[in-house]
Biopython code that builds the backbone (N, CA, C, O; Angstrom):
import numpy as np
from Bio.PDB.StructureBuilder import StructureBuilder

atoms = [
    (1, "UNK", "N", (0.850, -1.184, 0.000)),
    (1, "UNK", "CA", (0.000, 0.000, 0.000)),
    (1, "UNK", "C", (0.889, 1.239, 0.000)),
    (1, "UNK", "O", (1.697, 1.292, 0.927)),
    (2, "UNK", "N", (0.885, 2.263, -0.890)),
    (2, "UNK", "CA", (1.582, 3.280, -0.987)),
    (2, "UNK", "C", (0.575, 4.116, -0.065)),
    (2, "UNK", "O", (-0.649, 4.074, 0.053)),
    (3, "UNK", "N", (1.931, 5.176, 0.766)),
    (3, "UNK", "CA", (0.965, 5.900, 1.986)),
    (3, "UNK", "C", (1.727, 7.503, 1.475)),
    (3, "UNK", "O", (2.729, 7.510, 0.759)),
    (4, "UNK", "N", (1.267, 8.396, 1.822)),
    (4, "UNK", "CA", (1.724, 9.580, 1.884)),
    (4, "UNK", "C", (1.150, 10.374, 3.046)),
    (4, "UNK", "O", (0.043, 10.071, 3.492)),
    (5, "UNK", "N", (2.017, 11.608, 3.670)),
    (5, "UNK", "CA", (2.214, 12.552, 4.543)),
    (5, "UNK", "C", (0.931, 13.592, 3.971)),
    (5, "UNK", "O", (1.102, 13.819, 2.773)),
    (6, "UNK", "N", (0.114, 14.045, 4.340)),
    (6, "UNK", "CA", (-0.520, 14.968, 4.473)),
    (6, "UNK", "C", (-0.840, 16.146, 5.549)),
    (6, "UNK", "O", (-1.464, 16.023, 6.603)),
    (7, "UNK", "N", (-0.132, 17.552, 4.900)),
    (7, "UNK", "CA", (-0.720, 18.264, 6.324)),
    (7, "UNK", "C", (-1.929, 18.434, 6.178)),
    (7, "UNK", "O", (-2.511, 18.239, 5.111)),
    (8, "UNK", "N", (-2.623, 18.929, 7.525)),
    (8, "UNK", "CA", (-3.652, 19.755, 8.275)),
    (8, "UNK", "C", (-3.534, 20.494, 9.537)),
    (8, "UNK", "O", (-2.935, 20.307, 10.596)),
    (9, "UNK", "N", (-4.394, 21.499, 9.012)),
    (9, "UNK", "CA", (-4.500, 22.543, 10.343)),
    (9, "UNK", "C", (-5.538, 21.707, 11.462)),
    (9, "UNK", "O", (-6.598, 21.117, 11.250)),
    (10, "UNK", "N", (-4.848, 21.897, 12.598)),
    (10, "UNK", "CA", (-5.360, 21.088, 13.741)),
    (10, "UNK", "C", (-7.048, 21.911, 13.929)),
    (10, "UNK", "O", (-7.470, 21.761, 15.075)),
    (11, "UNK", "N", (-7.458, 22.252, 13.535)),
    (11, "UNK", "CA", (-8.757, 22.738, 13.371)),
    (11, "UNK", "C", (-9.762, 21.515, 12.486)),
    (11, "UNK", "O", (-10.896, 21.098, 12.721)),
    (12, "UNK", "N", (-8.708, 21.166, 11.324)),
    (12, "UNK", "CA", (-9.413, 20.431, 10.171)),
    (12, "UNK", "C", (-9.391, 19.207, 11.075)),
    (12, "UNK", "O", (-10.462, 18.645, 11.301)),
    (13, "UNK", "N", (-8.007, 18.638, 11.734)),
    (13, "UNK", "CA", (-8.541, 17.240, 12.058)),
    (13, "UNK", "C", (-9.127, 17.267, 13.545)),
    (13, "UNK", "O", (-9.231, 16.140, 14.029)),
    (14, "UNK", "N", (-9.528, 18.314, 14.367)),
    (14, "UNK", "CA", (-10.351, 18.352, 15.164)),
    (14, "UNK", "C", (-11.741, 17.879, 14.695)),
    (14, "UNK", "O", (-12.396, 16.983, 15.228)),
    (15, "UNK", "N", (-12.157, 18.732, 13.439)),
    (15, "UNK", "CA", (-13.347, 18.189, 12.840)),
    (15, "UNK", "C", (-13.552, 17.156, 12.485)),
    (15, "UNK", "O", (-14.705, 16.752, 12.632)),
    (16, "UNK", "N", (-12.774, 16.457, 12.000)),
    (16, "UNK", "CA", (-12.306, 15.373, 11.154)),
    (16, "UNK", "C", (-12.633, 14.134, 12.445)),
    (16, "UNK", "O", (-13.200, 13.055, 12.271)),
    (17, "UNK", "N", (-12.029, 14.740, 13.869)),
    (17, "UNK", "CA", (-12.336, 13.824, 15.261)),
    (17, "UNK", "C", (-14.241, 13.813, 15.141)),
    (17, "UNK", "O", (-15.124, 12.968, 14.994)),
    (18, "UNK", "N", (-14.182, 14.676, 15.239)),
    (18, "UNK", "CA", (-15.600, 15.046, 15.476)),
    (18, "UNK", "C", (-17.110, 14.479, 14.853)),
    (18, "UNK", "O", (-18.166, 14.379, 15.477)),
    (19, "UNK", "N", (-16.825, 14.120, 13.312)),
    (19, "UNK", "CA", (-17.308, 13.049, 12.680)),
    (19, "UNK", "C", (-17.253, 11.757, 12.484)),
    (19, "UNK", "O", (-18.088, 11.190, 11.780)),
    (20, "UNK", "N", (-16.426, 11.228, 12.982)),
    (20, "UNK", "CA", (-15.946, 10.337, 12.737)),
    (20, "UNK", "C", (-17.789, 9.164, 13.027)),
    (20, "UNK", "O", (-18.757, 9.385, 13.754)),
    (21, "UNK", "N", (-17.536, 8.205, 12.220)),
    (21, "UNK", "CA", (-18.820, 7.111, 12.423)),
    (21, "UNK", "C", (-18.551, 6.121, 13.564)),
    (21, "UNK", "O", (-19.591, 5.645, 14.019)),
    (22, "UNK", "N", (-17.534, 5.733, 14.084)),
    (22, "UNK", "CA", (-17.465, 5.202, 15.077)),
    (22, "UNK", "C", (-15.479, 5.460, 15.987)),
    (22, "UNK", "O", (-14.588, 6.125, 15.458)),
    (23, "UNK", "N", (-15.410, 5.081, 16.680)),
    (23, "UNK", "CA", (-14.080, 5.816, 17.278)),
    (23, "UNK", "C", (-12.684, 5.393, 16.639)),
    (23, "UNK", "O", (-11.631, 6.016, 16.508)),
    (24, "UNK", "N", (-13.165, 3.781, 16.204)),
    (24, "UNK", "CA", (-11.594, 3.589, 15.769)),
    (24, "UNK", "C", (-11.334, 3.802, 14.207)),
    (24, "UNK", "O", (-10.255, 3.420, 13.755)),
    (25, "UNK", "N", (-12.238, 4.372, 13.395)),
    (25, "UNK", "CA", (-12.780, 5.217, 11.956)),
    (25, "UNK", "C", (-11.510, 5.614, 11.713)),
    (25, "UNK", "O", (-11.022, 6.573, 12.310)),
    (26, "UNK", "N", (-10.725, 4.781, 10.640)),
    (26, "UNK", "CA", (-9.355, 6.169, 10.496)),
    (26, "UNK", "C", (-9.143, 6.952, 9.789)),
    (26, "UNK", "O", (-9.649, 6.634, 8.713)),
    (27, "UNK", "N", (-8.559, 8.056, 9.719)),
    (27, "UNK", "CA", (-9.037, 9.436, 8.546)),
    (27, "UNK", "C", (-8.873, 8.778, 6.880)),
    (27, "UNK", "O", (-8.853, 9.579, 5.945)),
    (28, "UNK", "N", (-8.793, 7.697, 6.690)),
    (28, "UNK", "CA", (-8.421, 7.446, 5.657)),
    (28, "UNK", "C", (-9.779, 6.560, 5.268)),
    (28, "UNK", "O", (-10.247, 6.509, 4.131)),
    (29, "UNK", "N", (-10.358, 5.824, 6.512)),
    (29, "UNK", "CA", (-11.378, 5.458, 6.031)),
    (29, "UNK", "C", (-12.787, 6.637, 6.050)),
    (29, "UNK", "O", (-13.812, 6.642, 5.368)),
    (30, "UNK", "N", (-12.306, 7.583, 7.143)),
    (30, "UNK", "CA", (-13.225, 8.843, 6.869)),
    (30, "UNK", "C", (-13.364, 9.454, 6.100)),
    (30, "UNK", "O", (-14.353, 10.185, 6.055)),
    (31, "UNK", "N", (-12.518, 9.435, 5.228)),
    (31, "UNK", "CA", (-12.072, 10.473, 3.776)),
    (31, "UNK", "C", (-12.743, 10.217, 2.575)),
    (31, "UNK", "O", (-13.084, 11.033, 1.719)),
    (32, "UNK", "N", (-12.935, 8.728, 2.599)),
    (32, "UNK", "CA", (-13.140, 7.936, 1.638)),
    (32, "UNK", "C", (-14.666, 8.133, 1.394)),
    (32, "UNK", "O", (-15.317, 8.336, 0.369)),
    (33, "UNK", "N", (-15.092, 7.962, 3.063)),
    (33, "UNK", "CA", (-16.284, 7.806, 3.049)),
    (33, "UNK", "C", (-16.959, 9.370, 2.669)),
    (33, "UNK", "O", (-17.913, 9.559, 1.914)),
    (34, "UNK", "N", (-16.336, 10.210, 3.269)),
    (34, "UNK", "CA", (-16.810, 11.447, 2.609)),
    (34, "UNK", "C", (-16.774, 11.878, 1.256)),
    (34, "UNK", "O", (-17.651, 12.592, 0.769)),
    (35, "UNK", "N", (-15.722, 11.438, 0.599)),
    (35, "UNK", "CA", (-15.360, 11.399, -1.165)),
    (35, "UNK", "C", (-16.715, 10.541, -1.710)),
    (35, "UNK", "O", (-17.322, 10.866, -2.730)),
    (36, "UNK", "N", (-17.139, 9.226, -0.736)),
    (36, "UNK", "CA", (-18.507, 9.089, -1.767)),
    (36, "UNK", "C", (-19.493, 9.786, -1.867)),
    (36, "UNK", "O", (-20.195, 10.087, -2.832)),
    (37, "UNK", "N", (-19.530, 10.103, -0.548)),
    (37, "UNK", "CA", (-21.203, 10.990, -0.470)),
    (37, "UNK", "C", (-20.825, 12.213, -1.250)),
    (37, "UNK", "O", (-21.723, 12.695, -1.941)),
    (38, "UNK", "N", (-19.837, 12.706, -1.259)),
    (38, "UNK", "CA", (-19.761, 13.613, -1.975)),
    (38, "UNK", "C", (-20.229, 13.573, -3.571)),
    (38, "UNK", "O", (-21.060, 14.333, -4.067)),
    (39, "UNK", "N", (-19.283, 12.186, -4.477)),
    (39, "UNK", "CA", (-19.782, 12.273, -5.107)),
    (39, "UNK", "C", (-21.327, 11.886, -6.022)),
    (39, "UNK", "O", (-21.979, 12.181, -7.023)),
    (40, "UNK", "N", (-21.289, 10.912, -4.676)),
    (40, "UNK", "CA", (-23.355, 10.697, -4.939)),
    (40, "UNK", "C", (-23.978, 12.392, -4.615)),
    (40, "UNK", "O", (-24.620, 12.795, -5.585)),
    (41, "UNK", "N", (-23.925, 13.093, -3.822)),
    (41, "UNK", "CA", (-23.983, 14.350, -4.171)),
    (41, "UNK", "C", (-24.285, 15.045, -5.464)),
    (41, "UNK", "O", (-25.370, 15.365, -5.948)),
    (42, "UNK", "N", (-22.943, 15.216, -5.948)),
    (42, "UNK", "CA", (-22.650, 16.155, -6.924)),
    (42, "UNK", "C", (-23.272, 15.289, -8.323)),
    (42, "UNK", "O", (-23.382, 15.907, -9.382)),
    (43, "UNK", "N", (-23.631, 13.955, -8.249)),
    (43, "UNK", "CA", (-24.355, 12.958, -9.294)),
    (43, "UNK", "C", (-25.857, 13.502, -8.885)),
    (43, "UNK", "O", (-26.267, 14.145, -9.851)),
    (44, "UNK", "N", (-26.542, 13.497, -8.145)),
    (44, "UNK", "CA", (-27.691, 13.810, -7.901)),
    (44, "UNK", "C", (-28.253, 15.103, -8.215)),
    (44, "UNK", "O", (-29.335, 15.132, -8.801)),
    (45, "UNK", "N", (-27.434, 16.596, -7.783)),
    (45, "UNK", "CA", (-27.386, 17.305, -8.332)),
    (45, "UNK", "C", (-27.291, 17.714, -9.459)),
    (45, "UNK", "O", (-27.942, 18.685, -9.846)),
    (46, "UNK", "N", (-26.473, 17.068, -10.200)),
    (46, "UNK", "CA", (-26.567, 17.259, -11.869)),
    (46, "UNK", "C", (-27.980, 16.530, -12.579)),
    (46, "UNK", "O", (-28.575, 17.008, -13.544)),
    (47, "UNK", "N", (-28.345, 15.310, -11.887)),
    (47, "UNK", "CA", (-29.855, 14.658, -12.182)),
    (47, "UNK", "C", (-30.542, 15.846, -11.860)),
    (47, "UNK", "O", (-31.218, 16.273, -12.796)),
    (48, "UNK", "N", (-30.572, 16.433, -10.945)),
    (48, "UNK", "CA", (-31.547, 17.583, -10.600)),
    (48, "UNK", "C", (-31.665, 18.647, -11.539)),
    (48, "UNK", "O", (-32.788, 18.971, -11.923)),
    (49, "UNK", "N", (-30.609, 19.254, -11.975)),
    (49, "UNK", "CA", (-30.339, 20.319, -13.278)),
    (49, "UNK", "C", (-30.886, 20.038, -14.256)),
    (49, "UNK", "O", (-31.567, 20.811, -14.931)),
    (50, "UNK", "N", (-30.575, 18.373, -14.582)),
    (50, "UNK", "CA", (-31.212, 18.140, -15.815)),
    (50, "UNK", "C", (-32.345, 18.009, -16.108)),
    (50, "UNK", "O", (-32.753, 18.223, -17.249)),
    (51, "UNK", "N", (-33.298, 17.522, -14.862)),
    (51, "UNK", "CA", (-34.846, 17.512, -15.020)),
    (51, "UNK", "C", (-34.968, 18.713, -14.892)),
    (51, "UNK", "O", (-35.669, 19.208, -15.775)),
    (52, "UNK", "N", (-34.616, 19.344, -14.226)),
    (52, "UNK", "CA", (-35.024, 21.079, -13.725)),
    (52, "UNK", "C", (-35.265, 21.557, -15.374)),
    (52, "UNK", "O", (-36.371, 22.080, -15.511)),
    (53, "UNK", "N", (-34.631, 21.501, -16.380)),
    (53, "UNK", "CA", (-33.705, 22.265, -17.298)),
    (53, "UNK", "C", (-35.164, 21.553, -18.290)),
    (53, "UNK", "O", (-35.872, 22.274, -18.993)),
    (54, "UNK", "N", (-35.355, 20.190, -18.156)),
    (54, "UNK", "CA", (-36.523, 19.945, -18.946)),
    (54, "UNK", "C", (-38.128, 20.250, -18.625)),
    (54, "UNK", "O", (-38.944, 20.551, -19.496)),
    (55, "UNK", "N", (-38.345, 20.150, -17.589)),
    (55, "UNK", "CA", (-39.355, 20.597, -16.784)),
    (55, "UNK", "C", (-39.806, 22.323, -17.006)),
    (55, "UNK", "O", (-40.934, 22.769, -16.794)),
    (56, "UNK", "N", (-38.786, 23.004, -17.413)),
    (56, "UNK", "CA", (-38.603, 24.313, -17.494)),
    (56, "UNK", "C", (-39.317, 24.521, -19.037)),
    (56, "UNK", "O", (-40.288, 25.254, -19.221)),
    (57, "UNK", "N", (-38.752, 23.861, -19.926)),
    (57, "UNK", "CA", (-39.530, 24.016, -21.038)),
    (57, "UNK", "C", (-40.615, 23.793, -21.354)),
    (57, "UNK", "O", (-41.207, 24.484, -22.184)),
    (58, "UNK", "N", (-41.253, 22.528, -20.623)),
    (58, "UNK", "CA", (-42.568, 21.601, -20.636)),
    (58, "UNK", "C", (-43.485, 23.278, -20.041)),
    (58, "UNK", "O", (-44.223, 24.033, -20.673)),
    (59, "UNK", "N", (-43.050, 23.322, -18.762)),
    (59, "UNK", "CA", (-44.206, 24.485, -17.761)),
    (59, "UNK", "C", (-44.186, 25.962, -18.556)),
    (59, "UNK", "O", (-45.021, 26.793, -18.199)),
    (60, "UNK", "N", (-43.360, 26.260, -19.498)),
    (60, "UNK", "CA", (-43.244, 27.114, -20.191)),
    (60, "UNK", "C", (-44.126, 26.733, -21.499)),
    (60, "UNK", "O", (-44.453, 27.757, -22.099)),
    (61, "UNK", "N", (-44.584, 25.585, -22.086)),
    (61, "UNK", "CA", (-45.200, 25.190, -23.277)),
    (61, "UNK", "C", (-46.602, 25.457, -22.600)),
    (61, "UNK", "O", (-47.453, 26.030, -23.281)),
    (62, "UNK", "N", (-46.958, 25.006, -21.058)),
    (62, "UNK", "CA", (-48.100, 24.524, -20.407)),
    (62, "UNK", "C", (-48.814, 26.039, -19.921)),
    (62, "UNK", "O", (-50.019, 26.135, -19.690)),
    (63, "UNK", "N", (-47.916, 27.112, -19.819)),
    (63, "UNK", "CA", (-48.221, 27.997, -19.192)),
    (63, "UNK", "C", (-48.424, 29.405, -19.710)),
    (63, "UNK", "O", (-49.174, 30.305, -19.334)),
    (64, "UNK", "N", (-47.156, 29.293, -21.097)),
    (64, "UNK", "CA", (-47.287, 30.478, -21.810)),
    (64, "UNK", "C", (-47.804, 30.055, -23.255)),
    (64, "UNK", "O", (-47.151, 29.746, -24.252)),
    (65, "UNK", "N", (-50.010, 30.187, -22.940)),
    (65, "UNK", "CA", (-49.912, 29.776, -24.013)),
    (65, "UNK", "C", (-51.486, 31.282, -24.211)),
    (65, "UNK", "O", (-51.795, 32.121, -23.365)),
    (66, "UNK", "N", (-52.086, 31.079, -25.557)),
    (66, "UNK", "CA", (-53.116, 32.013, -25.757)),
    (66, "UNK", "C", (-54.331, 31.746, -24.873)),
    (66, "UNK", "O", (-55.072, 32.613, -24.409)),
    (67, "UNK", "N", (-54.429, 30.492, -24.712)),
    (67, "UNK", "CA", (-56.111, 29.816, -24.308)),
    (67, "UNK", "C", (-55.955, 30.420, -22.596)),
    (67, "UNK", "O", (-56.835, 31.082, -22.046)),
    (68, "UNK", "N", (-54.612, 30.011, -21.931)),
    (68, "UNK", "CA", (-54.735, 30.782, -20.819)),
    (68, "UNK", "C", (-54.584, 32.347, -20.361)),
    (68, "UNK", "O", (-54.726, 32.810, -19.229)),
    (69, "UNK", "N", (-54.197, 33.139, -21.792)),
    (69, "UNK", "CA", (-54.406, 34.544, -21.496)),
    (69, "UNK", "C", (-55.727, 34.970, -21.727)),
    (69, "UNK", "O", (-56.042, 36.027, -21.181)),
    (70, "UNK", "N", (-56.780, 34.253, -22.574)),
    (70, "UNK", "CA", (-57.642, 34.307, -23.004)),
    (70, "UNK", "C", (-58.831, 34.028, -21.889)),
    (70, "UNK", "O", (-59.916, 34.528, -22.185)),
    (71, "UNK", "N", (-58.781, 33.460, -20.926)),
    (71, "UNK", "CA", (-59.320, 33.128, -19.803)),
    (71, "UNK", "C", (-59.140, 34.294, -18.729)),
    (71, "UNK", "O", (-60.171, 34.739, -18.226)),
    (72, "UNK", "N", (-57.796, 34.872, -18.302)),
    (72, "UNK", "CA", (-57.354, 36.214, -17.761)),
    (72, "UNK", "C", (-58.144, 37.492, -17.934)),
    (72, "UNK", "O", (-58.586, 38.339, -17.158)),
    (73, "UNK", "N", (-58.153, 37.332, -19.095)),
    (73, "UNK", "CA", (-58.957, 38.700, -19.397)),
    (73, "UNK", "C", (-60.368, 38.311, -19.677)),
    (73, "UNK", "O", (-61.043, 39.237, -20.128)),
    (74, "UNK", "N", (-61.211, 36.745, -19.465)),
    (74, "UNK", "CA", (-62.325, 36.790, -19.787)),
    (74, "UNK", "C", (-63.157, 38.061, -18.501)),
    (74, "UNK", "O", (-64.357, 38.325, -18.582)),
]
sb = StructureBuilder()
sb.init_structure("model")
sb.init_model(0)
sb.init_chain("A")
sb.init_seg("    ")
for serial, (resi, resn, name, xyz) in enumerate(atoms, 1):
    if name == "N":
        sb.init_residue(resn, " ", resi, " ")
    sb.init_atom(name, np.array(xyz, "f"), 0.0, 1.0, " ", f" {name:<3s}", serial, name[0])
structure = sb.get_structure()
């Protein structure tokens, strides 16, 4: 297993104590675990944009149309 030295400000791995999922959790398995959620995150979010982005056109076909200005001013 190749390992490397990483600093942190004793602030970061205070926090880093502070989450941890159970006590003997080591920052390496904490890291990891945060790198997924992260990127299930940032995957979900982009699912979100993309329906957002289609949904946007649909409620715009549904909404800006004559029959419902035509009702407004009946």
């Amino acid at each position: 297993m190749n390992v490397t030295t990483v600093q942190l400000n004793k602030s970061l791995v205070n926090n880093l104590k502070e989450i941890k999922e159970y006590p003997r959790q080591t920052y390496n398995e904490l890291i990891s675990r945060m790198i997924e959620i992260f990127k299930s995150i940032k995957k979900k979010n982009q699912y979100d944009e993309f329906l957002h982005k289609i949904q946007q056109q649909k409620m715009k076909e549904l909404w800006d149309n004559r029959e419902d200005e035509a009702w407004e001013n009946a």
